[in-house]
N, C-alpha and C positions, 0 to 999 in steps of 0.2 A: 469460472471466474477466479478461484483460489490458485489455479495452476498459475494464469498470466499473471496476477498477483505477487507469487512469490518466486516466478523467472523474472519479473520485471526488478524485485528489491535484490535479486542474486549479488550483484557487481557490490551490493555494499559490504558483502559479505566472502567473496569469494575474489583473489586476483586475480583480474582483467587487464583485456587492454582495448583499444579503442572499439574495436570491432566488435568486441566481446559485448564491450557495454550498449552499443545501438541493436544488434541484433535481441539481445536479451530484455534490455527495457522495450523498443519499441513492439516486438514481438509478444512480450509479454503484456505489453500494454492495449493491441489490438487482442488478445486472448482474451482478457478482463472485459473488454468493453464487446465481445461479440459475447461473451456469460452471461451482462447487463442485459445484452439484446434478448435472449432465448428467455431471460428472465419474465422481462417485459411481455415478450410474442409469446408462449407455448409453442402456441402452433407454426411455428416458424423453420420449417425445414432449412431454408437455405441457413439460420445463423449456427445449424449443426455440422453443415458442409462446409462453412468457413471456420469451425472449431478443426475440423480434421486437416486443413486445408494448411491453417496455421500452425497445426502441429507439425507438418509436415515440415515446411520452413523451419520451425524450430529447430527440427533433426537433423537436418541438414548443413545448419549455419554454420557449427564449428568446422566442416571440411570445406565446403565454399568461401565462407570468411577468413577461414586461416587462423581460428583459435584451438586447434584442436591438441594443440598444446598445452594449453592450460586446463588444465584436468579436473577442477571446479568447475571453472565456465562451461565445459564441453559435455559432462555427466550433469549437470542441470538440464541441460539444453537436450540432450539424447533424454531423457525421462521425461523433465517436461514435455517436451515434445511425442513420446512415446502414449503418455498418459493423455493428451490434448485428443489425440486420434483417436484412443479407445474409446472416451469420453463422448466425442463427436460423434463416433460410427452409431455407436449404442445407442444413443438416443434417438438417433433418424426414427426409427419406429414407433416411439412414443412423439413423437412433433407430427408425425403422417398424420398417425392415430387423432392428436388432437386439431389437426387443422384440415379432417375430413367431419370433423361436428363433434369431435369426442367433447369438448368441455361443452357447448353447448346442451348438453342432457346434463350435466352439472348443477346447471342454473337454476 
């Protein structure tokens, strides 16, 4: 959630331009809200696969968008993005784990 959080606040802080700014907010802003999700679910594999999913897009955006000039926009975006995936990947085992009954023995 912290990663989409602060790719989505980048553009206030770093020169953009148009593209810069929709790839990085909206991206970042689906990032945060699939966090919210996994937060919500635990056992939520899928909202781990759309962590990695969006990272991925993240990485991407500066050479498909065409900011990869702007060397703020485009190093947020290449880590964000880097870190979304690591994030995302890692955790699939602990989301299995829990949404095979792991927190249920919790209770």
């Amino acid at each position: 959630m912290v990663i989409g959080v602060l790719a989505a606040l980048s553009p206030l802080v770093f020169t953009v331009d148009a593209a810069a700014v929709w790839a990085l907010v909206v991206l970042g802003v689906l990032l945060a809200a699939s966090g919210l999700w996994s937060l919500a679910a635990p056992g939520s594999v899928a909202s781990e696969y759309v962590h990695a999913v969006l990272g991925v897009l993240l990485f991407i955006s500066p050479w498909v968008l065409g900011y990869s000039d702007l060397l703020g926009a485009s190093w947020t975006s290449w880590v964000a993005g880097v870190l979304a995936v690591v994030v995302g990947l890692t955790a699939i085992p602990a989301a299995q784990h829990n949404h095979q009954g792991g927190l249920t023995a919790q209770h």
